[in-house]
Backbone as a chain_set.jsonl record, in Angstrom:
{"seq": "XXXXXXXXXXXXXXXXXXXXXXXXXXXXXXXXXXXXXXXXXXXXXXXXXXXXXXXXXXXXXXXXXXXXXXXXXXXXXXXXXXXXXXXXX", "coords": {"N": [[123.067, -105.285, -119.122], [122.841, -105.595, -121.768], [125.142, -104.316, -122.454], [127.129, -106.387, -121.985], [126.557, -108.177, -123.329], [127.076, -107.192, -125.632], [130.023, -106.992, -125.233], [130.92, -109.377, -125.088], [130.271, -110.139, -127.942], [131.713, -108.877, -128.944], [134.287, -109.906, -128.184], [134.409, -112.644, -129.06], [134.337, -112.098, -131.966], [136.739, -110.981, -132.345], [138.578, -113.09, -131.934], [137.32, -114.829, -133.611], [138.786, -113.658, -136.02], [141.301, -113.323, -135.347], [141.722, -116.255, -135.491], [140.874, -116.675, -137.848], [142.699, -115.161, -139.588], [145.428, -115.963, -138.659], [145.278, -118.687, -139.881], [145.033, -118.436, -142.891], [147.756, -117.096, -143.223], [149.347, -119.288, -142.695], [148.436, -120.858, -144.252], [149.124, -119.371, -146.878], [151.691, -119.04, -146.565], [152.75, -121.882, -146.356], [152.018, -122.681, -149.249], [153.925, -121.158, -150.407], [153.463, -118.401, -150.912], [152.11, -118.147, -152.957], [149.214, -117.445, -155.374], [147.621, -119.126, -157.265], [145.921, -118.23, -160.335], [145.654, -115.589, -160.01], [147.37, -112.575, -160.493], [150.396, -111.1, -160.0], [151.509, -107.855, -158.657], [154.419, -108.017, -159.785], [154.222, -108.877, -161.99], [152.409, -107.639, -163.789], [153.106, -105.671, -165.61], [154.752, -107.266, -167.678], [152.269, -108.99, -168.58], [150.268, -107.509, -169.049], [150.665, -104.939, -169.998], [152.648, -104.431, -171.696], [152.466, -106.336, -173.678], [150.117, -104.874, -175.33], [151.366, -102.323, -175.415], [153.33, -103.448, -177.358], [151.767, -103.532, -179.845], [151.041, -101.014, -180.196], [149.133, -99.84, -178.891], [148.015, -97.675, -176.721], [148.739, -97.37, -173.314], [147.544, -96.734, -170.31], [148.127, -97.364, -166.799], [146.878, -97.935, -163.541], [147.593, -98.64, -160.021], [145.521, -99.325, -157.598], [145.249, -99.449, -154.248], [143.033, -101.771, -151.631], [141.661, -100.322, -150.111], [140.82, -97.705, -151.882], [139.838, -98.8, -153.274], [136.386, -98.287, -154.329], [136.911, -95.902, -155.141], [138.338, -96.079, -157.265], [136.733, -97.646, -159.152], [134.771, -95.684, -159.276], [136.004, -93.392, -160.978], [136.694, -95.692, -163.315], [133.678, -95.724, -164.097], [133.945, -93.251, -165.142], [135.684, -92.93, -167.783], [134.944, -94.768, -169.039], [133.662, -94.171, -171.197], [134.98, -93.148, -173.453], [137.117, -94.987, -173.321], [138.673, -98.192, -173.599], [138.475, -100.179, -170.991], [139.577, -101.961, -168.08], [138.659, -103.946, -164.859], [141.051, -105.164, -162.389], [141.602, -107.839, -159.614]], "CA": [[122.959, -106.613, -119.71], [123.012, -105.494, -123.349], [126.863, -104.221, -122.853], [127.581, -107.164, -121.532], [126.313, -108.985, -124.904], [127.895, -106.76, -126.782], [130.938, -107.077, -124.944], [131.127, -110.707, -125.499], [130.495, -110.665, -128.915], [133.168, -108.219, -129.574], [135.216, -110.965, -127.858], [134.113, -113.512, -130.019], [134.323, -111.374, -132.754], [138.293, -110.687, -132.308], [138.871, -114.413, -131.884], [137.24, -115.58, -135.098], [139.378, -112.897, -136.749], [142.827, -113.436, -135.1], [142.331, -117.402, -135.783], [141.524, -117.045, -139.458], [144.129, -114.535, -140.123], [146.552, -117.055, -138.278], [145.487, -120.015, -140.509], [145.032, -117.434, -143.568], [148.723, -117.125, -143.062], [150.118, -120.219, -142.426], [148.085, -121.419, -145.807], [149.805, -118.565, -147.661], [153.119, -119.753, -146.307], [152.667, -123.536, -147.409], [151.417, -122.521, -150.976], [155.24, -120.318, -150.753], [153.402, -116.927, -151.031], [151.977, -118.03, -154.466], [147.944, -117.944, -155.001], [147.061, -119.153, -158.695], [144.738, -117.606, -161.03], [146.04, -114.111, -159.316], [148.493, -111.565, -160.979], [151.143, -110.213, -158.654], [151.953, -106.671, -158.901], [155.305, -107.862, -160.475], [153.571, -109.746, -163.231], [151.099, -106.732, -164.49], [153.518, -104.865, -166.746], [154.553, -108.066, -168.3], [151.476, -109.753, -168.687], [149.0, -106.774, -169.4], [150.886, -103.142, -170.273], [153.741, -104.635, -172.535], [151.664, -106.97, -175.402], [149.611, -103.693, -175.323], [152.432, -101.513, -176.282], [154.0, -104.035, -178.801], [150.729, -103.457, -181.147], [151.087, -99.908, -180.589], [148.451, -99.39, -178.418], [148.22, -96.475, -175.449], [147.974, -97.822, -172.42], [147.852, -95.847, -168.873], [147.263, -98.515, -165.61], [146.554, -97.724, -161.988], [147.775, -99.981, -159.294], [145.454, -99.365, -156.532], [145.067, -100.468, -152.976], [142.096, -101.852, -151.79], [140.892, -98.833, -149.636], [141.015, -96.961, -152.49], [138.803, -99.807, -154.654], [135.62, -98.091, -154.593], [137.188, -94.528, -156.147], [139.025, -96.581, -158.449], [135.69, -97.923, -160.124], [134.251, -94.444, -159.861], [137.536, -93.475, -162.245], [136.626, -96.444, -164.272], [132.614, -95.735, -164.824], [134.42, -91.901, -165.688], [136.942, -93.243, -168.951], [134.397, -96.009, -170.078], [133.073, -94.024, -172.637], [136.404, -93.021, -174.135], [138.003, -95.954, -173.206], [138.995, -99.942, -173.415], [139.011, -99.82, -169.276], [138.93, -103.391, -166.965], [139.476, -103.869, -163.591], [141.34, -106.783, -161.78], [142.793, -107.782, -158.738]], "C": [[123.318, -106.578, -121.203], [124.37, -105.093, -123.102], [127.184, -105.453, -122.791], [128.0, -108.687, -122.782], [126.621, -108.696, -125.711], [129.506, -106.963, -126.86], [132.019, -108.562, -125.356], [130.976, -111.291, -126.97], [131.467, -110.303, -129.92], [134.566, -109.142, -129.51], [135.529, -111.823, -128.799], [134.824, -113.246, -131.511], [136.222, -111.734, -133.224], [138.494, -111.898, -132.698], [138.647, -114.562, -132.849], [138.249, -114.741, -135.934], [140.706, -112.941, -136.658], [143.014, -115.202, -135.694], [142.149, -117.492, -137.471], [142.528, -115.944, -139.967], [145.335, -115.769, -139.978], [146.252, -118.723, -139.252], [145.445, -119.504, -142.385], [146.885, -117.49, -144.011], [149.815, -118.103, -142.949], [149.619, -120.833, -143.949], [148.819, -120.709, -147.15], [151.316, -118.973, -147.585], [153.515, -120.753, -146.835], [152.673, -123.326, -148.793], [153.056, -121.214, -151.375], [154.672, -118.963, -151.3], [152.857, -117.259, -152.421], [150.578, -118.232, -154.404], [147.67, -117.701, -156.925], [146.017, -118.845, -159.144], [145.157, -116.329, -160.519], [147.372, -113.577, -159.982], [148.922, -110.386, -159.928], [151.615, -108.7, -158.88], [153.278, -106.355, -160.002], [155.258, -108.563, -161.831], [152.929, -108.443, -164.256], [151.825, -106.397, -165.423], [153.848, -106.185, -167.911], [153.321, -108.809, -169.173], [150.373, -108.709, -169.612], [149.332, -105.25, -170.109], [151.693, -103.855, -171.731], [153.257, -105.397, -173.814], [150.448, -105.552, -175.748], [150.26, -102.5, -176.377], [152.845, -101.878, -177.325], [153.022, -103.638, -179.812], [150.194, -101.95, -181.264], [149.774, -98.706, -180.003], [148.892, -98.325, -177.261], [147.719, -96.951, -174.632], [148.362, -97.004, -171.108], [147.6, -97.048, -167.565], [147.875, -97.937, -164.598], [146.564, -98.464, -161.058], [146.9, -98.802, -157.973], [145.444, -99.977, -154.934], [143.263, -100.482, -152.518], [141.123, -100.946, -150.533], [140.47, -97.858, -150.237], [140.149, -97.581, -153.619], [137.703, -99.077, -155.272], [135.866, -96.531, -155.86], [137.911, -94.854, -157.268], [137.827, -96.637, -159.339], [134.707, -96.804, -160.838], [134.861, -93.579, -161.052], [136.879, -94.446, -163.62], [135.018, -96.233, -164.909], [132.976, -94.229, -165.594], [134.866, -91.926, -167.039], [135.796, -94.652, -169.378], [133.619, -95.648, -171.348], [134.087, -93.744, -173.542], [137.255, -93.87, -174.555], [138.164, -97.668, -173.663], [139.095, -99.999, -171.555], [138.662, -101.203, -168.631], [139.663, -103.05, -165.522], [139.597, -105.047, -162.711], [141.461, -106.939, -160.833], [143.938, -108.058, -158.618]], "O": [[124.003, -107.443, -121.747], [125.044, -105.818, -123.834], [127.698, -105.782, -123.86], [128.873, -109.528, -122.997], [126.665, -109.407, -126.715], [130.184, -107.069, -127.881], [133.187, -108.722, -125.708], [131.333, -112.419, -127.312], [131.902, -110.787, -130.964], [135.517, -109.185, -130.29], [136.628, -111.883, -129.351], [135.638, -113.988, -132.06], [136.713, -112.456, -134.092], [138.629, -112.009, -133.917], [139.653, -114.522, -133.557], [138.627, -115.478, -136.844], [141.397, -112.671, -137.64], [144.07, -115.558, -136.218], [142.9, -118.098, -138.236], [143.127, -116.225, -141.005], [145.949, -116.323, -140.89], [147.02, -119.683, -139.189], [145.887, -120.359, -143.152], [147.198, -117.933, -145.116], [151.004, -117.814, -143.081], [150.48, -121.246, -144.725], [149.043, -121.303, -148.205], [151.99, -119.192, -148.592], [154.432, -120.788, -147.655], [153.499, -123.947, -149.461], [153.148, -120.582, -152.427], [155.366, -118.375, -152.129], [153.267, -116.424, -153.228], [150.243, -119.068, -153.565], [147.574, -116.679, -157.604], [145.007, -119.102, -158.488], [144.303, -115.71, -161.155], [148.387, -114.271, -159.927], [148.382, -109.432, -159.367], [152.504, -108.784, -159.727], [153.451, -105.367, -160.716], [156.217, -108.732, -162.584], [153.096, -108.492, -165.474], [151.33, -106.781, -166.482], [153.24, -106.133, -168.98], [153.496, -109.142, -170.345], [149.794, -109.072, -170.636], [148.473, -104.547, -170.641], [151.134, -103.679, -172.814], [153.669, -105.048, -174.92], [150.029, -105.654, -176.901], [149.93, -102.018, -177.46], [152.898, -101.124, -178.296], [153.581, -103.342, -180.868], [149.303, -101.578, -182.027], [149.496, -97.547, -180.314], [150.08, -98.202, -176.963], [146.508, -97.171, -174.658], [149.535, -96.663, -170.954], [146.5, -97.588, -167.678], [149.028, -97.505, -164.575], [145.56, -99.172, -160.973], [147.422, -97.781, -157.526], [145.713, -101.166, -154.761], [142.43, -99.64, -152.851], [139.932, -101.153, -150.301], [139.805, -97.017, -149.634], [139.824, -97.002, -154.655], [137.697, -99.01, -156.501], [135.285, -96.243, -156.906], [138.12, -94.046, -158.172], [137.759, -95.814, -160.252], [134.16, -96.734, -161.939], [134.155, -93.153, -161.966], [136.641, -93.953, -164.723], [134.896, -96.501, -166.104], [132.337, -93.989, -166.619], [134.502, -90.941, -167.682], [136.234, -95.48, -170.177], [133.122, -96.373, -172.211], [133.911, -94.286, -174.633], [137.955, -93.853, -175.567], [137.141, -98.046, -174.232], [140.21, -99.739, -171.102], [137.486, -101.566, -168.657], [140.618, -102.358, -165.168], [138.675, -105.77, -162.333], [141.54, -105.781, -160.424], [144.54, -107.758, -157.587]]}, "num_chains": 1, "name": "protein.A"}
């Protein structure tokens, strides 16, 4: 009886997850792949490394992925005493 409830909520489960991906996706599509307030990977050096450099500062940045988020921050409580260090998405 208990598989049976588990079985079904794994079901469930999938479903809520395949339909908001699928509307997830279609909202990303409409909006042309663009989500404001968010800096795209091809934005960062512009936006955040390069007025950095102009004033002569040293800057190092780390594009991670977000499997990799939590060892990123461990990195970042590592260089916060040394450092200027933020972290975005």
């Amino acid at each position: 009886m208990l598989e049976k409830l588990i079985a079904g909520l794994r079901q469930d489960y999938m479903e809520t997850i395949e339909r908001s991906a699928g509307r997830f996706i279609t909202a990303l599509e409409k909006a042309d792949f663009q989500v404001p307030g968010f800096l795209t990977q091809d934005g960062i050096y512009g936006e955040k490394v390069a007025p950095r450099l102009a004033k002569g500062d040293k800057v190092a940045y780390f594009i991670v992925d977000a499997l990799r988020y939590e060892m990123g921050l461990e990195l970042v409580e590592g260089l916060k005493a040394e450092s200027n260090v933020t972290v975005g998405p």
